[in-house]
N, C-alpha and C positions, 0 to 999 in steps of 0.2 A: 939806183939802188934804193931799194927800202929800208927806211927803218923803223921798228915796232917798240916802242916805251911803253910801258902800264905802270901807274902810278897808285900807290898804292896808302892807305894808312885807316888809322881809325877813321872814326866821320868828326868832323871839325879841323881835320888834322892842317887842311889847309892846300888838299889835293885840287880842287879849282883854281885856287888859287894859283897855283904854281902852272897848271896847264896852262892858262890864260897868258901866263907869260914867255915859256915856254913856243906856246903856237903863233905869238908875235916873234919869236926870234928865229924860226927854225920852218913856218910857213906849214908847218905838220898839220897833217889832219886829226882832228880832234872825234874818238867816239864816247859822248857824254851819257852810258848808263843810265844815270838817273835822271837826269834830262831825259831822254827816250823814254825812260819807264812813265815818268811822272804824266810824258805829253801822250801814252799811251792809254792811262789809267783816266785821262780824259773824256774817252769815247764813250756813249752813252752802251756801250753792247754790251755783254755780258763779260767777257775779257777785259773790260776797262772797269767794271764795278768789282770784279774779283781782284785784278790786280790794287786796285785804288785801296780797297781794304786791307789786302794785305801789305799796304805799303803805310796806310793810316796805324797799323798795329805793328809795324815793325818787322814786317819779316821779309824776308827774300823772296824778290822775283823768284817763277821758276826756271831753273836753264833751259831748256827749248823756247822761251819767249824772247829771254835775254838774247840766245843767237838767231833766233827771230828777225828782233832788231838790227844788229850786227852785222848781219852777212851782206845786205845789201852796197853796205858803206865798206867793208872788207874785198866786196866783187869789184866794187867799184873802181879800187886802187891797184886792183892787178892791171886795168886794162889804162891808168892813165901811164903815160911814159913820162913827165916830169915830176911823178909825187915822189918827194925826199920820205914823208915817214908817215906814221899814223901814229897818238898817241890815248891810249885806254885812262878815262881817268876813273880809276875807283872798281877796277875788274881786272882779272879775275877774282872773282871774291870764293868761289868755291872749288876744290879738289876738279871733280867733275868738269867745270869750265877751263882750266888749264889744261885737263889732258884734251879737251875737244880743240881748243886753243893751240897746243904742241902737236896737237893730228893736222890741223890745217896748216899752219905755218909748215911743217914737214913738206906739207902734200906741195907747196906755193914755194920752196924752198926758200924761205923765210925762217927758219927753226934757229940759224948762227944769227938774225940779225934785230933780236927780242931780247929787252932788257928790261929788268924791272926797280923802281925807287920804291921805298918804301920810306915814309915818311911819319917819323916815330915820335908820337905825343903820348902821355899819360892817360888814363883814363878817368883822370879826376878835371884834367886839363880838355881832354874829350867833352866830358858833363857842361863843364863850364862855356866852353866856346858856344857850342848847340843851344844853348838858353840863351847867350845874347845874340843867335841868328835868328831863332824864332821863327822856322818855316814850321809849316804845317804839321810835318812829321816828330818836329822836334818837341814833345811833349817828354815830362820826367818818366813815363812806364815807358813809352815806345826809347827812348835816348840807352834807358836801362836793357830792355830786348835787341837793340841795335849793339849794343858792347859785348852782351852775352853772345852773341851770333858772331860777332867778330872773331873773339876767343874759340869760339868751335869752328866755323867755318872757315874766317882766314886766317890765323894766326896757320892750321894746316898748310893753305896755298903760300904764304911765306915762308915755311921751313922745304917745302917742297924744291920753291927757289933758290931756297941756299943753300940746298943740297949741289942742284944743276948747275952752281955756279955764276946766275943772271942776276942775284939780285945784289944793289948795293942798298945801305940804308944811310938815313941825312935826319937830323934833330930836328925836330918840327915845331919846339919851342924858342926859337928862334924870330929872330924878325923876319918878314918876308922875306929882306933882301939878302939875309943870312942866306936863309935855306935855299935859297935862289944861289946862292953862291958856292956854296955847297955843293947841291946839285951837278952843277956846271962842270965843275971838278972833279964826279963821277963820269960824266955824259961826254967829257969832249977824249976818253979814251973810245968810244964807238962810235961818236956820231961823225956822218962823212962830211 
């Protein structure tokens, strides 16, 4: 049986983090978004210079790329017969990709076994974490277009969720092994 988690929070919020340990304890497959994006914005073509820009300024992949990437790793896990789960870290980030998201899983009769964390930091606490990571993207204009997008973009796909019922939410200011605990405490009522 599968199971599908998407993790979800501001940026800094500490969602790598938690996947990483997460995919040590539960042997899940991991689809890392921004990894994908990042390693795609790489290629010298014309799709990796536009994406790579729009990733330098802050903005959102567009959804046809993002399940671009996706589907592959998604096809892939219907036909293993010992994968326990796949977990999303940092997607659905838009309206749009959830209901493509809830179209597939339907289609794959996955729909009952999608759950979502949402991992809640401040956004002052957001600012701060970002500056002492220091990736490339994390500049003070782009950190500020990354929060503003959140606000319109997922804060939607999180109430979307807590409408449907799948999402739980866990304090992100917390120590790792808090929210790791936490977590836990959400997750062992679905997970097999």
């Amino acid at each position: 049986m599968v199971f599908l988690l998407s993790i979800l929070g501001r940026p800094g919020a500490g969602k790598g983090t938690q996947v990483k340990i997460l995919q040590r304890q539960t042997g899940f497959e991991v689809i890392r978004t921004g990894q994908l994006l990042r390693k795609r914005a790489k290629k010298p073509d014309m799709i990796g210079k536009k994406l790579r820009n729009a990733l330098e300024h802050g903005m959102l992949a567009p959804t046809p790329l993002v399940f671009s990437l996706w589907m592959p790793r998604l096809l892939k896990l219907c036909d293993k017969k010992n994968s326990v789960g796949m977990i999303f870290d940092g997607n659905p980030r838009k309206l749009y990709e959830a209901y493509m998201l809830e179209e597939l899983f339907d289609l794959l009769g996955w729909a009952d076994r999608f759950r979502v964390c949402y991992i809640h930091i401040s956004e002052e606490e957001s600012r701060k974490r970002l500056l002492r990571r220091a990736r490339f993207d994390d500049t003070n204009g782009d950190i500020a277009t990354r929060l503003q997008w959140f606000r319109t973009e997922v804060e939607p796909v999180l109430d979307y969720y807590r409408k449907k019922n799948v999402l739980f939410e866990v304090n992100g200011e917390q120590s790792v092994a808090e929210v790791h605990k936490e977590m836990s405490r959400h997750l062992k009522r679905f997970l097999p």
